[in-house]
N, C-alpha and C positions, 0 to 999 in steps of 0.2 A: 524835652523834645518839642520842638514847633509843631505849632497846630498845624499847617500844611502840610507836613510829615506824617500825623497822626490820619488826615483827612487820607493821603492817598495810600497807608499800609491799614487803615483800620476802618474800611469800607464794609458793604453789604456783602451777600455771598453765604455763602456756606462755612461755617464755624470752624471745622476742620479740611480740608482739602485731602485729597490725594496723595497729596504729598507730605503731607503735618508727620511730623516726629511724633503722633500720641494713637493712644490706641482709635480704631475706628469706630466713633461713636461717644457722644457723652457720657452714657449712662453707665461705661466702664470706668469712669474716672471716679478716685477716692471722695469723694465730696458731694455734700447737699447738692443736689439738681435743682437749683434756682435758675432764673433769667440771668440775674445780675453775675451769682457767680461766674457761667458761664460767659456771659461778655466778658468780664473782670481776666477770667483765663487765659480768653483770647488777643486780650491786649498785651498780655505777658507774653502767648507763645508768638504771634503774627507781628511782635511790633518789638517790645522791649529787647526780647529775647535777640532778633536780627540786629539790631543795632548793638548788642552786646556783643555778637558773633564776628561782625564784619561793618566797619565804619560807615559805606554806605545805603545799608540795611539788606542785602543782596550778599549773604555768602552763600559758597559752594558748599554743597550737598555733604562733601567729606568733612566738612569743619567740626573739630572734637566737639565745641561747645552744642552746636545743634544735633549732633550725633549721637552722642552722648550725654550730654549733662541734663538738657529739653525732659527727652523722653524718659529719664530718670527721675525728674522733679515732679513730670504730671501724673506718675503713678506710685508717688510715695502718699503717704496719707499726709504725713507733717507738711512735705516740697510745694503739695500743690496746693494747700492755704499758705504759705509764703508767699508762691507763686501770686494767688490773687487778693494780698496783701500789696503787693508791689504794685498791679495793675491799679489797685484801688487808691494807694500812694500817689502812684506818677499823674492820675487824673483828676486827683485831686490836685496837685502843683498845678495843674494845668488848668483848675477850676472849672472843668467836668463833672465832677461829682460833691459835694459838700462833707469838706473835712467830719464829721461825725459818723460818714460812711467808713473813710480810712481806719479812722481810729477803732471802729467796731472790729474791722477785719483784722487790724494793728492785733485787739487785747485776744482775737481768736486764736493766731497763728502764738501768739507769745505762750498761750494757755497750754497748747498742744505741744509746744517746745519744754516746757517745765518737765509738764507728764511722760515727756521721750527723756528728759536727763535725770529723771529718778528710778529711770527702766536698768534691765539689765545691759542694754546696748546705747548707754548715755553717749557714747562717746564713736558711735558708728559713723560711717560716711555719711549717713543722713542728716543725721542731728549737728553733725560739723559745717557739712551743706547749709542746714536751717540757718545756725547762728554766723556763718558767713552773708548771706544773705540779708540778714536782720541789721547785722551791721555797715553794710553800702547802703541798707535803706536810712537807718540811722544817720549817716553821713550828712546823706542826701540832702534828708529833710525832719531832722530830729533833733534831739537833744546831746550837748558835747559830752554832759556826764554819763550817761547811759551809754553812749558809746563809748568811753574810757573803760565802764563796766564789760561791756561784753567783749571787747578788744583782749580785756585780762583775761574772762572768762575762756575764751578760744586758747588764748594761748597755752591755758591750762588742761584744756581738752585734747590738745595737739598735743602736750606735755605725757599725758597719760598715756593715749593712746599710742604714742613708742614715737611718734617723731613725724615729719611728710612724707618719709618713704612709707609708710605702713597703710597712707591715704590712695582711695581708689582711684575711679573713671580713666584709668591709663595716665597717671601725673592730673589728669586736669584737676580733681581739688587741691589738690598741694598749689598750683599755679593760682587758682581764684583768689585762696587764700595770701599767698603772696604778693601779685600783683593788687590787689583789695588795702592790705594792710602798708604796701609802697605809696600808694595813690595818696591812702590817707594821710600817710605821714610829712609827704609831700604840700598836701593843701594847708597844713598844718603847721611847715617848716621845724620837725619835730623828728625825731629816732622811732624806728617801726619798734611794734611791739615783737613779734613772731620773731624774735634772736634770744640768743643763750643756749648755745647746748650744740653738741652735735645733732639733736634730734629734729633742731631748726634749718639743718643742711639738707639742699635737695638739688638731688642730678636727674638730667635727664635719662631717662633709661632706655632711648632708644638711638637708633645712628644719628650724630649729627646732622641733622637738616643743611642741603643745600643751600648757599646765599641765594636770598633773594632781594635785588635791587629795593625794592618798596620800604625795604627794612632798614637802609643806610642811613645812618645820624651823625648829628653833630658830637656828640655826646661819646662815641664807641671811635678810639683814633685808630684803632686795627683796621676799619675797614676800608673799602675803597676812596680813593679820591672823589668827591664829585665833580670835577672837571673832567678826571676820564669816564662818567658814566652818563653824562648830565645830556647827551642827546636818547641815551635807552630813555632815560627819567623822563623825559619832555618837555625840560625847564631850560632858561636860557644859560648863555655860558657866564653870566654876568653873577644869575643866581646861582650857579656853583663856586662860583668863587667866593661869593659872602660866608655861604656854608662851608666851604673851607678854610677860609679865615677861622668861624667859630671852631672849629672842630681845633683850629692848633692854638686859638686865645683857652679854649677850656682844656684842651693839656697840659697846660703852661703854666695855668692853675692849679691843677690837679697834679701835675708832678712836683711843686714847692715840699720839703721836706717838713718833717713839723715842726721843727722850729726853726724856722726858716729866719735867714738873716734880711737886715734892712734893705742891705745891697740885693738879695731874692728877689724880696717883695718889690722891690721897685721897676727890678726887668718886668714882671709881669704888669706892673701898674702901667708902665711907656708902654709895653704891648699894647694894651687893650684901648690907653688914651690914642695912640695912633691909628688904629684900626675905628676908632670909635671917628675919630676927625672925618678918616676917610670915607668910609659907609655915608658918613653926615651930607659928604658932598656930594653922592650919586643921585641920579634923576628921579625925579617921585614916584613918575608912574609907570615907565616903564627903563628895560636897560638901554635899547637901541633899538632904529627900524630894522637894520637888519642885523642876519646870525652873521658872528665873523664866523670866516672859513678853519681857522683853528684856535684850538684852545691853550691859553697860557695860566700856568697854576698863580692865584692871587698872590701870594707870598714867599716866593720862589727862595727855597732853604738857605741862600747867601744873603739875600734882603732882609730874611728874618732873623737870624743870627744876629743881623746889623742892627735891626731894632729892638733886639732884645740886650745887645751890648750896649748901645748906646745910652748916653748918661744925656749926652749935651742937648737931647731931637728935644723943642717945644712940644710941649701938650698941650690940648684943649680947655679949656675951664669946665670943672667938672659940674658947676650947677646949671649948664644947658643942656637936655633931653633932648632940644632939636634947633636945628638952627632954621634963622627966618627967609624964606626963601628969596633967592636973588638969580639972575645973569636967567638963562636958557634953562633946554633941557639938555644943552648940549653934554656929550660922557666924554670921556677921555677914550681915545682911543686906544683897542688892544694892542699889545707888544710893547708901545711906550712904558718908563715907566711907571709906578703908582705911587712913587715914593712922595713926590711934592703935589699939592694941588691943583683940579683943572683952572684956567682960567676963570670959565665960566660955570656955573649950576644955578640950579634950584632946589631949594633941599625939601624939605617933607611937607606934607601939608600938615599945620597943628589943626590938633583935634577938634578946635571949633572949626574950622574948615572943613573936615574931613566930614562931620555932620552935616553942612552944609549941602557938602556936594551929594550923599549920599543920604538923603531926605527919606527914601525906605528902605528901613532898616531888616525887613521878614527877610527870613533864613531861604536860603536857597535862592534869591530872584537875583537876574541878571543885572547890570548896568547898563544902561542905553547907550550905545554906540556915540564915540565921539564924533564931533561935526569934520567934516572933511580937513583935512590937513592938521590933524590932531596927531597923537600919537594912542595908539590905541592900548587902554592899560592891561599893563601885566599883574592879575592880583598875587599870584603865587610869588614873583618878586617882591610885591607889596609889603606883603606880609613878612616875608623871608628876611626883608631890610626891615623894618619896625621891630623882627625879633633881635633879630640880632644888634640895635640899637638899645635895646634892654640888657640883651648879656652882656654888652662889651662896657655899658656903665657900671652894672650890677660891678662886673670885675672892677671896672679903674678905681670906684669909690667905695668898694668893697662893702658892700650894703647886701642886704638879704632882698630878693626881688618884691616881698610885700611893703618896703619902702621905697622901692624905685619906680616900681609902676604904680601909678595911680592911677585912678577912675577912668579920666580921660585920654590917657596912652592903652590902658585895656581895652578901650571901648574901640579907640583905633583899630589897634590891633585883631581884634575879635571878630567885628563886622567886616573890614577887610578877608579873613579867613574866612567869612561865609560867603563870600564873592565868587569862592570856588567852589567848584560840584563836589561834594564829597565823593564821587567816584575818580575824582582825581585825586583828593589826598588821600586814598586809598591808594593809590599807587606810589604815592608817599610817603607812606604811616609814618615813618623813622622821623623827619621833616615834621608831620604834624604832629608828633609826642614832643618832638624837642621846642614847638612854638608853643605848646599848651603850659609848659611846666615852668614858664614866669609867669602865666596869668592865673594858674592854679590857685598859690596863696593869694592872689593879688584883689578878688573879683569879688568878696563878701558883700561888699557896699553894693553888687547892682544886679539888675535881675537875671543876668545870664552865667550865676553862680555855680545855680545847680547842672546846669547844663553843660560849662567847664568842666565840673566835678567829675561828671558819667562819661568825659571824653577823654580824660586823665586815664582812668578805670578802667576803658574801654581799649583803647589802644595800647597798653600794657599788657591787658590778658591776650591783645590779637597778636603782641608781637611774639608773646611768648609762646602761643600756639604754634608761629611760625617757626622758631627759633630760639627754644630757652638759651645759649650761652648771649646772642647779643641782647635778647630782652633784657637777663641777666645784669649783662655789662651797662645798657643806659638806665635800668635802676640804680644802681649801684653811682655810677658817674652823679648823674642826678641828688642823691641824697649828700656824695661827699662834697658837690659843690656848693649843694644847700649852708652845708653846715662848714665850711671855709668862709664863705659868703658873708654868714653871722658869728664867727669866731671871733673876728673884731673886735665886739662888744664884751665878749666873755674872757677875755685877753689869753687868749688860744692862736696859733698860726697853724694848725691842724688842718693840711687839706684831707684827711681821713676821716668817714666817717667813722663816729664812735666803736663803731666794731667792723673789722674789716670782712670783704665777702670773698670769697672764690669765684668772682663771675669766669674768671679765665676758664674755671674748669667745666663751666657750664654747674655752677652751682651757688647757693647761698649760704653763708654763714657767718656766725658771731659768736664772739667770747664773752659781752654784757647782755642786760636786757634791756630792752627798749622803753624806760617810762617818761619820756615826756609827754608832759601837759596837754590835753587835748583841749583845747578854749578858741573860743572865735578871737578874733582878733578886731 
């Protein structure tokens, strides 16, 4: 979490509010009445806590997690030293407090979790809560072994105790757990642990939640186009078509059968080389001065048939990431076709450029207005084309994304994404899960690691709050493409993950168990 962040949700004031999800008053809470604890708490419930709720730290009042999970954690006796275990964690990453503080809170909360799993309720909503928790923190900022351990160890607890249906707070720890163990497995380019058994299968149990626009991914090809939503959304029509391009390059992927023949593999390969050419050649910083008055689908179903039939279309050379910028910013304009290239472009800025221009890099600050007769940048396209210049390589050269993105395409990528208000990808979420999940595995080498990690995490449990079956479904997308991506090497053509899920049904499940490796890379 940025210090600026921390500065404006973890001010002076009154420790609990009016409003706080916790009993009124300190001295009801399960726990030594220190200073420290009590700061430590409130960094958990005022800060961590919102930004686990709701991307731009500001959810509504109804949301399960502050509703429910909050107010649950601070009056357990185990939840609420977790609780300021994490605080003591997270400010320590942030070098607010001196790692020897963490680790004291670390060996307390672990002490009290032993003595809950030797009880007779080892295996209660709480104790599963605890070691849920212990293991994002693990993620975080700990050890890969110890987290392979307690990963087994949940799953054995969820094993006993009858399965996720049998888990409380209305589905949400079933979801934490879920989404927790997707996140990691993700950053890890590795098969979740929490599969095997009917008992790993979880539905929602209550009506289907209404679509909501924010939720729309690349990832989920059921849902809406974004060309026909892309003015509700507030993006340009230029970025809905990038995002629709991905949305049918990663089906096209993901429908390969498994063993898919040469002739397969290679439609998909010209897909994504073609789509990969053309993204290459659109404007860097923005799509256009102005909106066209209507919108045309990027890949209109008879061009793509054709690209996907075609044998003889040239492709781009796969060991260029970005091409070097030439001609204008002139775009091609709408209605023409997209099949052959504009005259004219400029393609992306490379990375040392990009640092160049973007000299402060703190989270949240705006970019100073271009000088008159500039074009003024669109970050959310920015962004939207740098991802999608990751998927469409990741696919042509069928690489697992922690070999295609490197240091300096991350770093792109990333600061460009904080260009925009999180109250805007918040209207996004879908969009910003599906830009997170190549820089996930990708980011170990640099300091904005842990802070991908918690965004992965984050927007995962927000989607499925909204909507377990699409949450569902871009987990699920996401791991089978993971593991297509790196099949290559393992001489597999499997776009399946390991074990298949029921997202359609609004549910999860497998027939093996999840043991891959958990190791930095």
């Amino acid at each position: 979490m940025p210090r600026e962040v921390i500065g404006a949700h973890g001010g002076g004031g009154s420790v609990w509010s009016a409003a706080s999800p916790t009993p009124q008053g300190i001295s009801q809470l399960p726990m030594p009445q220190t200073m420290q604890n009590t700061e430590l708490l409130r960094i958990y419930v005022k800060l961590i806590s919102q930004f686990k709720a709701s991307l731009d730290g500001n959810p509504d009042a109804s949301n399960p997690y502050i509703k429910y999970y909050v107010p649950y954690s601070v009056q357990s006796p185990l939840l609420v030293h977790v609780a300021i275990y994490t605080g003591a964690g997270f400010l320590s990453q942030m070098g607010h407090i001196d790692t020897t503080v963490a680790m004291s809170h670390k060996g307390h909360a672990i002490a009290l979790l032993n003595e809950h799993l030797q009880s007779n309720s080892s295996t209660s909503d709480e104790g599963i809560a605890g070691v849920v928790q212990l293991i994002v923190n693990e993620w975080y900022w700990g050890d890969p072994n110890d987290l392979r351990a307690h990963l087994r160890g949940l799953r054995e607890m969820i094993r006993i105790r009858g399965g996720f249906r049998t888990l409380g707070l209305h589905g949400l720890l079933s979801k934490l757990a879920i989404t927790s163990d997707v996140a990691i497995a993700l950053s890890f380019e590795i098969s979740p642990f929490l599969r095997g058994g009917k008992e790993f299968e979880f539905h929602e149990n209550t009506q289907t939640a209404p679509l909501r626009l924010a939720l729309n991914t690349p990832l989920v090809s059921s849902l809406a186009s974004f060309a026909s939503c892309d003015e509700a959304l507030h993006i340009h029509s230029a970025t809905a078509s990038i995002l629709d391009d991905m949305r049918f390059l990663i089906a096209a992927a993901l429908a390969l059968p498994k063993n898919a023949s040469t002739k397969e593999l290679q439609k998909v390969h010209s897909t994504s080389a073609w789509i990969y050419e053309r993204i290459s050649m659109l404007p860097r910083l923005a799509p256009a001065t102005r909106r066209p008055s209507s919108v045309t689908s990027p890949i209109p179903s008879s061009t793509a048939s054709l690209i996907i039939e075609s044998s003889s279309r040239d492709t781009p050379e796969v060991g260029e990431e970005q091409r070097e910028p030439r001609g204008s910013h002139k775009r091609p304009r709408r209605g023409k076709s997209q099949g052959s290239p504009p005259q004219q472009h400029r393609g992306l800025l490379t990375p040392t450029q990009a640092l160049a221009e973007n000299k402060d890099h703190r989270y949240g600050l705006e970019q100073s207005p271009p000088p008159p007769g500039e074009e003024t940048p669109d970050f959310v396209y920015q962004a939207v084309l740098l991802g999608a210049l990751m998927y469409s390589r990741a696919i042509m050269t069928r690489q697992p994304f922690s070999q295609v993105v490197g240091t300096d395409s991350f770093v792109q990528l990333w600061t460009t994404m904080w260009r925009v208000p999180l109250a805007t990808w918040r209207s996004l979420l879908g969009v910003f899960n599906w830009l997170v999940l190549p820089l996930v595995p990708s980011g170990k080498s640099t300091h904005h690691d842990l802070y991908v990690r918690s965004m992965m995490n984050a927007s995962l449990l927000q989607m499925s709050m909204d909507n377990w079956e699409i949450a569902c479904g871009a987990m699920d997308a996401a791991l089978r493409l993971q593991h297509w991506l790196g099949a290559e090497g393992h001489g597999s053509d499997s776009a399946s993950s390991p074990s298949d899920s029921g997202a359609g049904n609004g549910r999860r499940e497998s027939s093996s168990e999840g043991e891959g490796d958990v190791k930095e890379s």
